[in-house]
C-alpha positions in Angstrom: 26.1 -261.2 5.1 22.7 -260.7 6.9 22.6 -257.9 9.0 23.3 -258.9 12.3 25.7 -261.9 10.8 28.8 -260.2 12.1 27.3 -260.5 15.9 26.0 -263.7 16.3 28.0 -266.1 17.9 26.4 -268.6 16.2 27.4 -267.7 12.9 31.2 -266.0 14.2 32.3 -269.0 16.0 32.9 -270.4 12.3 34.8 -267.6 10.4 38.8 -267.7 10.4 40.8 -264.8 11.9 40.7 -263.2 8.7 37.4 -263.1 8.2 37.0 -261.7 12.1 38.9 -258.9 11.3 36.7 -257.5 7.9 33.5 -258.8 9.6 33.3 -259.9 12.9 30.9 -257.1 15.4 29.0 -256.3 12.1 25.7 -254.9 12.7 24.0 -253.3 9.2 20.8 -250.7 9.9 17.8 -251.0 7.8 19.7 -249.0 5.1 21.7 -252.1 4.2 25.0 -250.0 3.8 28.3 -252.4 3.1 30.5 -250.6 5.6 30.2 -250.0 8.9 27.6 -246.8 9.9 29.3 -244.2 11.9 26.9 -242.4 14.8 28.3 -239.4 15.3 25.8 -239.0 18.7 26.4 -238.2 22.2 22.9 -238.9 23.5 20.0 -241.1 22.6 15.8 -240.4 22.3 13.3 -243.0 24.1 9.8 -243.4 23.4 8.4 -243.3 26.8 10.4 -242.5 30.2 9.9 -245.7 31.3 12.0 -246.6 28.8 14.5 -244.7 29.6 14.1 -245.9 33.6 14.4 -249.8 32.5 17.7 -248.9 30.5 19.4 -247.0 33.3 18.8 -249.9 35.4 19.7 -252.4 33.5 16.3 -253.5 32.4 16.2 -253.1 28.8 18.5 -253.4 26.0 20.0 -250.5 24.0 21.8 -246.5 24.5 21.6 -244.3 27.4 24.7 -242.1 26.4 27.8 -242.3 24.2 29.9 -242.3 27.0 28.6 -245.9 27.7 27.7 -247.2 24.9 27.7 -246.1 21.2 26.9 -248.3 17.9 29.7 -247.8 16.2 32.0 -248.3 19.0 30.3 -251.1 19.8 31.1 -253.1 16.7 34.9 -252.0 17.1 34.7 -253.7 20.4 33.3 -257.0 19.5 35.6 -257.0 16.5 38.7 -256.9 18.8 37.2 -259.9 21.3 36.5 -262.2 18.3 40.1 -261.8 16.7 41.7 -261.8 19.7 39.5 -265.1 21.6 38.3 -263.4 24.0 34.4 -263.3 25.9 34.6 -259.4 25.7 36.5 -255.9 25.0 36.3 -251.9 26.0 37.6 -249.6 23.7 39.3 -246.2 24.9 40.4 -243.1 23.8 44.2 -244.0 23.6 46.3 -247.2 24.2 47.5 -245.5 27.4 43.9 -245.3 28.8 43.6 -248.7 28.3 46.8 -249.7 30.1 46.0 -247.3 32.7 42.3 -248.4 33.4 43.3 -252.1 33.1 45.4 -251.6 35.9 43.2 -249.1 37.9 40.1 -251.0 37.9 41.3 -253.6 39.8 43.8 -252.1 42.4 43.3 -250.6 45.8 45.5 -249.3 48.4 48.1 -252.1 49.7 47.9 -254.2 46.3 51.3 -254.9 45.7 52.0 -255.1 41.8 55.0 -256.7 39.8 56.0 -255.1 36.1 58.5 -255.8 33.6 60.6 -253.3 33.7 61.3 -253.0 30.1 57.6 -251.2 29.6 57.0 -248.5 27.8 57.9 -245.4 29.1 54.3 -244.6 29.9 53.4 -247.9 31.1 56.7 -247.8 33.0 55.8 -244.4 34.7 52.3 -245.7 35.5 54.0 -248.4 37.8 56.8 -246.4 39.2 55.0 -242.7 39.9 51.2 -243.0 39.6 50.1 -246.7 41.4 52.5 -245.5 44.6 50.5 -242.2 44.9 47.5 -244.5 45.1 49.1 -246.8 47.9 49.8 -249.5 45.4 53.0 -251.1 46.2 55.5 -252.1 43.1 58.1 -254.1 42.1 60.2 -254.7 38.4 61.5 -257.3 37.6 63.3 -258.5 34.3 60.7 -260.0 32.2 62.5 -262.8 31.0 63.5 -264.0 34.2 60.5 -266.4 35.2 62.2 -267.1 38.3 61.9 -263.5 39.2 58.1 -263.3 39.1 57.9 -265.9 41.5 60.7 -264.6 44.1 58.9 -261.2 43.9 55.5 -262.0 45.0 54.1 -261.1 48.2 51.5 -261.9 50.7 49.4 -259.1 48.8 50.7 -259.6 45.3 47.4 -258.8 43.0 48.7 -258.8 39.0 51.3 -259.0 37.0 51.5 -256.5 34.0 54.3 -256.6 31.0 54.4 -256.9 27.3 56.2 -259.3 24.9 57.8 -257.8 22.7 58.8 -254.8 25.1 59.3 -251.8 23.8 61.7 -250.9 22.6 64.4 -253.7 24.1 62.4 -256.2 22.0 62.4 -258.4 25.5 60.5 -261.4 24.6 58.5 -262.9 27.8 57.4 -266.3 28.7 53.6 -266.2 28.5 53.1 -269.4 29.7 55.3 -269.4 32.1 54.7 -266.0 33.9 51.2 -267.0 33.5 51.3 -269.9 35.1 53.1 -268.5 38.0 50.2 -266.0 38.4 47.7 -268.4 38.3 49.2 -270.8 40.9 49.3 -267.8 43.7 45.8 -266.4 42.6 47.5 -263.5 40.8 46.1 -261.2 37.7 48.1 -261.3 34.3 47.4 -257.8 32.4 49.6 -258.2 29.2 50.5 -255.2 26.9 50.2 -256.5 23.7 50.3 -254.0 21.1 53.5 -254.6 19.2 52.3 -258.0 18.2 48.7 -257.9 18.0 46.3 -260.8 17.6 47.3 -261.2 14.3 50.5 -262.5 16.0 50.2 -263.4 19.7 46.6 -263.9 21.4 48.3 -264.1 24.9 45.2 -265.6 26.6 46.0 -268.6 24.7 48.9 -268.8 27.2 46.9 -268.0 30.1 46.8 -264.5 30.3 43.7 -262.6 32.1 43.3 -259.4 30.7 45.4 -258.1 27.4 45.5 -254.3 26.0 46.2 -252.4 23.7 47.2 -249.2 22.3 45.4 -249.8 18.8 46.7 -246.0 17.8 49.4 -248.9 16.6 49.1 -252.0 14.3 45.4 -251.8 14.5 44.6 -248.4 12.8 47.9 -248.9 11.0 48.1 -245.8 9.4 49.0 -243.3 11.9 45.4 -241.3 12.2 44.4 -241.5 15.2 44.3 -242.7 18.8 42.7 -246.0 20.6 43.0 -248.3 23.1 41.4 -251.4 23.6 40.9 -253.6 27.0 40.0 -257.6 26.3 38.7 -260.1 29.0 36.5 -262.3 30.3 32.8 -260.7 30.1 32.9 -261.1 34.3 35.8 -259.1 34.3 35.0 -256.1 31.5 31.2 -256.0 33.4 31.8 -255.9 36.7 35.2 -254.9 37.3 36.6 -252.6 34.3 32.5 -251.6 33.1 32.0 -249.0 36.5 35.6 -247.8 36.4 35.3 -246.9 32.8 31.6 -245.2 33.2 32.3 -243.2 35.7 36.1 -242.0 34.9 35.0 -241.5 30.6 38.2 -243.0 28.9 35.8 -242.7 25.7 37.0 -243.5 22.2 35.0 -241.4 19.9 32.9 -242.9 17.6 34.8 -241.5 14.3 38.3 -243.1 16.0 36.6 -246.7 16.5 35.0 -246.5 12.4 39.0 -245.4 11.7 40.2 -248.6 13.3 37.3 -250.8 12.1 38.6 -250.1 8.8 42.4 -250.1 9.8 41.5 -253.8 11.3 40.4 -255.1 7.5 43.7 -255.2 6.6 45.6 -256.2 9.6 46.9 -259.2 9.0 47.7 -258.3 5.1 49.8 -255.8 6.5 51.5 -256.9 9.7 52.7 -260.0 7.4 54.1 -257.6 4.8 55.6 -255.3 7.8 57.0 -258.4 9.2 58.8 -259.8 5.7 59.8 -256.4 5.4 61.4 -255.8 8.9 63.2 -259.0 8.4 64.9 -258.2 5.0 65.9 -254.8 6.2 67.2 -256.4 9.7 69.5 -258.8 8.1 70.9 -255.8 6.3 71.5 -253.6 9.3 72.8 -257.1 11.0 76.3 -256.6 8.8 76.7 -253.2 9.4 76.1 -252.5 13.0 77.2 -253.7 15.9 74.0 -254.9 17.5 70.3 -255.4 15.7 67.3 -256.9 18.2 65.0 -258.2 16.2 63.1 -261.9 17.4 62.8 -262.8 13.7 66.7 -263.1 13.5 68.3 -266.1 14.8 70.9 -263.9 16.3 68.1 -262.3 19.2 69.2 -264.2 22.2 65.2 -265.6 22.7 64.2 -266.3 19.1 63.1 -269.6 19.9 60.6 -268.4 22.5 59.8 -265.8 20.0 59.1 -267.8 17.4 56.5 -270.3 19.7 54.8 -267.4 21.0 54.0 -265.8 17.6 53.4 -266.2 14.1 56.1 -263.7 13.2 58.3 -261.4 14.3 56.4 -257.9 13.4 57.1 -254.9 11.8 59.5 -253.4 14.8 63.0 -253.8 16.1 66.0 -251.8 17.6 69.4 -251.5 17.0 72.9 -249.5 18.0 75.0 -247.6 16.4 77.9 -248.1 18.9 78.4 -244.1 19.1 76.4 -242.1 21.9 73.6 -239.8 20.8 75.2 -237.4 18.6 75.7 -240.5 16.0 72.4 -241.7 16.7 71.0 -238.3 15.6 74.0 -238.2 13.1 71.7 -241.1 11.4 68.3 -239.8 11.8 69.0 -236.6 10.3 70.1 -238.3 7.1 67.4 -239.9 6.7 65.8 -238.7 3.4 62.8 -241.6 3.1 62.5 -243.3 6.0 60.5 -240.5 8.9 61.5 -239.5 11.9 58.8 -240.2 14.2 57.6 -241.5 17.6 55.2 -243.7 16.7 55.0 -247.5 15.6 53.0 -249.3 13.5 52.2 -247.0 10.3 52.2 -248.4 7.4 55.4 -245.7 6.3 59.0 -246.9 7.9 59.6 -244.5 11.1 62.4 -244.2 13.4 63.0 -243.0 16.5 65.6 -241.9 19.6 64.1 -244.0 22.5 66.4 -242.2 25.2 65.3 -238.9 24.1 61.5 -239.1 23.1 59.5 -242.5 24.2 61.7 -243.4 27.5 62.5 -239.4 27.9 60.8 -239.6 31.3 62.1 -242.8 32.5 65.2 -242.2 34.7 68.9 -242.5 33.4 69.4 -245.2 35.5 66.6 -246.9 34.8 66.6 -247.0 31.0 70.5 -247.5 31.3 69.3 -250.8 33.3 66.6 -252.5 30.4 69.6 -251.4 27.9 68.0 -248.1 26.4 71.5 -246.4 25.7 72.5 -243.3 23.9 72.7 -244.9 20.7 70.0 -247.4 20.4 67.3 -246.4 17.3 64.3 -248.0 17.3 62.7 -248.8 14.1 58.9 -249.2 12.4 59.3 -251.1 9.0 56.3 -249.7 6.6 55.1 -251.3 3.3 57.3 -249.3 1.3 59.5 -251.4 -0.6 62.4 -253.0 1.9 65.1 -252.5 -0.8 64.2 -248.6 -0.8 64.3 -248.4 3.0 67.6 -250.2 3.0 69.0 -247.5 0.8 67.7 -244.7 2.8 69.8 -246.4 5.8 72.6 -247.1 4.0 73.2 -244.2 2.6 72.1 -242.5 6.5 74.9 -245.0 7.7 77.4 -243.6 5.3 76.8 -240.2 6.3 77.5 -241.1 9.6 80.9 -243.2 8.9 79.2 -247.0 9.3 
């Protein structure tokens, strides 16, 4: 590969996803090193102060300040547009920056905005709490419900914002359809994306507008550290997401964005494996409990849109015990392999309490209502061996009676 290979369009528009994600945003110094170079800078020198005038305004390529613009970062971000088709991408310093700036830089006061309601906590908290502060009118609605979108838009309905698969209900919305709903009343899509990733699901090839995502998930992949990641069209990361994210510094760090280059080289080997994996270990927990929601099984009450919408079925899913939360923990803390742990998409299996840790801060009602009960577990299937993790759960099972 030549050194600037990985950015030319030219040369990019060829390669298959795969390729993308271990090259694509590439640029080599004039050292010639093989993996990406990591500049660990917050500033940058010019050789004359005119130089330095032209780049501030816009006149001359190259850095002003790593809260802009850093090399590193940089190839992270071009990485993400090619594998997930789109003209451009932000990076941020967690996936909730990203969802949160998505949102921020294009609302103002009187903006009315419809969400799923089975969000992430976070994400559900954002439309609930913060946007009302602001002015911003909200409504939720049930995600799958396409005739729900369109009954709750108003005069000054300005974007839509859910995710497919919702976490951690495993909800599967109709891209196409919501999408098309929002485009024929001028409306923005922002779609959460992060459980699927482009590996799975590139949602704009259903219409969406702008997609995020928290790439602390799939995209690093090994639980080390925290991104986010904003894709859309280069009109809209420019003008409209470009001067909220200068001037409010949801920076990713340039030792973060090297962390997720490399965690991106192996994607898609490892979502398939995670997703082979999940599916094996879901069939198993199918026979022994009294509900599993997983889109991969024919038994999830949308697999079919699941299955058009996305490759696979990915590495997560949740299921009940049928107890309340003492059974729920019952089973956690006999877990001997498989971790106890908020997060999703590490390579090692984790589970998790939604009621009591993700969707703590959601109200009773509220997760009651998207069918986050006292004893639903939500699981992350790693790419440990899947007869292993089954005998970590069903020993864990046993322990608790099931």
């Amino acid at each position: 590969m030549k050194r600037k290979s990985g950015q030319d369009p030219d040369i990019t528009k060829n390669w298959k996803p795969a390729t993308l994600a271990v090259r694509g945003g590439s640029a080599r110094t004039e050292y010639g090193e093989t993996s990406e170079a990591l500049f660990l800078t917050s500033g940058y020198c010019y050789d004359r102060a005119e130089d330095a005038a032209a780049r501030f305004a816009g006149e001359q390529q190259g850095m002003t300040y790593s809260r802009l613009q850093n090399p590193t970062v940089e190839m992270l971000e071009k990485r993400i547009a090619l594998i997930e088709g789109a003209e451009a991408c932000r990076a941020t310093a967690s996936g909730m920056a990203a969802m949160t700036a998505a949102l921020l830089c294009q609302l103002s006061a009187g903006d009315h905005v419809v969400g799923g309601k089975a969000l992430f906590g976070s994400c559900r908290w954002l439309v609930d709490t913060l946007l009302p502060r602001f002015g911003i009118e909200t409504t939720t609605v049930d995600a799958r419900d396409n005739a729900a979108w369109e009954k709750a838009i108003r005069p000054n309905t300005k974007l839509f914002f859910f995710e497919t698969p919702a976490n951690p209900t495993m909800d599967i919305a109709d891209l196409k359809g919501i999408c098309d709903i929002a485009k024929a009343h001028g409306i923005v899509t922002v779609v959460d994306n992060a459980f699927a990733t482009p590996a799975l699901q590139r949602p704009m090839e259903f219409g969406a507008d702008v997609v995020a995502y928290s790439a602390t998930k799939m995209m690093d992949g090994q639980g080390r550290v925290l991104a986010g990641a904003i894709c859309g069209t280069e009109d809209f990361i420019l003008n409209t997401l470009l001067p909220f994210h200068r001037n409010t510094g949801p920076t990713l760090s340039a030792f973060n964005a090297w962390v997720v280059l490399k965690g991106l080289e192996t994607l898609d080997l490892r979502i398939r494996k995670q997703s082979e994996n999940a599916l094996k270990v879901a069939r198993f927990l199918e026979e022994r409990l009294p509900k599993v929601l997983y889109p991969g099984l024919e038994s999830h009450p949308q697999h079919e849109l699941a299955m058009r919408q996305m490759e696979l079925a990915g590495p997560i899913f949740s299921l009940y015990t049928g107890g309340g939360r003492k059974e729920a923990h019952g089973l956690l803390n006999a877990l001997e392999l498989v971790d106890i742990s908020n997060n999703i998409g590490d390579s090692r299996s984790l589970m998790t309490h939604p009621a009591s840790t993700t969707h703590y801060g959601m109200a009773e009602e509220a997760r009651l209502e998207v069918g986050i009960t006292e004893d639903m577990l939500r699981l992350n299937v790693g790419l440990e061996d899947p007869d292993d993790v089954i005998a970590d759960l069903d020993q864990a099972l046993r322990a608790i009676g099931r």
